[in-house]
C-alpha positions in Angstrom: -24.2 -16.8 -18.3 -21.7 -19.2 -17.0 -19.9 -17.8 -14.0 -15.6 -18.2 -14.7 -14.0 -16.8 -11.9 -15.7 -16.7 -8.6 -15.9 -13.0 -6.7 -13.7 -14.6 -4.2 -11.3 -15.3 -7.3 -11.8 -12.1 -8.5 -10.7 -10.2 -5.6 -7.6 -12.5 -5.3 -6.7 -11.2 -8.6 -7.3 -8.2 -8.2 -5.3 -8.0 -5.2 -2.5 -9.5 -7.0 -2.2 -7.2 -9.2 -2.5 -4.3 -7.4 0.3 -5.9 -5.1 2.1 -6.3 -8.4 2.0 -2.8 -9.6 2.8 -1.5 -6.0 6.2 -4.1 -6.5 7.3 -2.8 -10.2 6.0 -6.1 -11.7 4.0 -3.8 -14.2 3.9 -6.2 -17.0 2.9 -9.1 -14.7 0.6 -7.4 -12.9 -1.2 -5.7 -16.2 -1.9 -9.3 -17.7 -3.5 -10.1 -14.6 -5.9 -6.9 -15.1 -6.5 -8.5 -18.3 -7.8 -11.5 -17.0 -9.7 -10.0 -14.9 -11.3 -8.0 -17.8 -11.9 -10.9 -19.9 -14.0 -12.8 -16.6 -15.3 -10.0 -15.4 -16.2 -7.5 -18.3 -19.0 -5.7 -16.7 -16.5 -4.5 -13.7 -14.1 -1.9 -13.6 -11.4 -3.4 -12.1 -9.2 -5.1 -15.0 -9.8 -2.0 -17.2 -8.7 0.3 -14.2 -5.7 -2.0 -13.3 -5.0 -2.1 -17.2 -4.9 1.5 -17.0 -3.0 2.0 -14.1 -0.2 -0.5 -15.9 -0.3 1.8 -18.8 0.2 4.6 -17.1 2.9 3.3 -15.0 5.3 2.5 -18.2 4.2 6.1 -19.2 1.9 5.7 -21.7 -1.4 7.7 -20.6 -2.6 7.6 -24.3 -3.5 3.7 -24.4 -4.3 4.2 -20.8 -7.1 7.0 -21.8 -8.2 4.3 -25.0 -8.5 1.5 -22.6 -10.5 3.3 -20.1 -12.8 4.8 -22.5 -13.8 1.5 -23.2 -14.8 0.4 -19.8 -17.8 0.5 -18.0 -18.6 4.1 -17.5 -18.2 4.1 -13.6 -17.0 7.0 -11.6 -13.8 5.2 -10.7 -13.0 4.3 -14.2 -13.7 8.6 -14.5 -11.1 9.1 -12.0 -8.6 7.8 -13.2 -9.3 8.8 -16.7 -9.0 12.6 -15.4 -5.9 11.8 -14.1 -4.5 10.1 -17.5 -5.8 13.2 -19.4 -3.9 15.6 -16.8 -0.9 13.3 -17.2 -1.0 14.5 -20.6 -1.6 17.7 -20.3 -5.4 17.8 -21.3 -6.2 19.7 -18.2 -9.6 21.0 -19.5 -10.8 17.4 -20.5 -9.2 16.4 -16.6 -11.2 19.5 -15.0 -14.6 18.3 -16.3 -14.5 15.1 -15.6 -13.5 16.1 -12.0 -16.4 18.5 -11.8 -18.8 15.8 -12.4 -17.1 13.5 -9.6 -17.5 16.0 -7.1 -20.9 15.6 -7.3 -20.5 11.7 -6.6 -22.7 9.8 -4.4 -19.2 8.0 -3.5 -18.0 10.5 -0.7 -14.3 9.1 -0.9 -14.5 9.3 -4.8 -15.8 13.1 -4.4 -13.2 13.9 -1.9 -10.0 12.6 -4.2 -12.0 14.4 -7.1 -11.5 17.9 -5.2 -8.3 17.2 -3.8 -7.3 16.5 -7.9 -9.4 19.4 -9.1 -6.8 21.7 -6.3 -3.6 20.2 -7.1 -4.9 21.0 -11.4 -4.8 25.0 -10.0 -2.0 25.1 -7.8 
């Protein structure tokens, strides 16, 4: 398969648009992550940055569609758990952070139990 965008490109991009979200520039930022998903469709990133656009205009339902359809990587899980608690679906949120506790990803297990304490405080 012919390579589009180089990793170095990739990161750029990715950068971008994580700068962009951090700035307001949601729109901007989440065509970016589309990119990025149409290069790259075997990594998370532009479905993760496409969810975390979605869920910064509010809508955690697309955001929870478009992450379903990503790779199935424990970050794509983390943030699915936390579009699922931004609508309430706690139990859904709760299992999905059960099974990132037991991540080989220590920083991944440790945002997974910090998220699993602030879902029964």
């Amino acid at each position: 398969m012919v390579e589009i965008l180089s990793s170095e490109a990739a990161r750029l991009l990715a950068s971008l648009g994580m700068l962009g979200l951090s700035r307001g520039a949601v729109e901007p930022a989440e065509t970016v992550f589309k990119a990025l998903s149409l290069a790259r469709p075997e990594q998370e990133i532009g479905p993760i940055g496409e969810a975390l656009a979605m869920l910064a205009q509010g809508d955690a339902r697309r955001a929870i569609a478009r992450l379903r359809q990503a790779p199935p990587t424990d970050g794509a899980s983390l943030f699915l758990a936390l579009a699922y608690a931004q609508i309430g679906e706690r139990d859904e949120a709760e299992d999905i952070l059960e099974n990132l506790v037991a991540s080989d990803n220590d920083a991944l297990r440790q945002m997974a139990r910090r998220m699993l304490q602030d879902q029964h405080s």
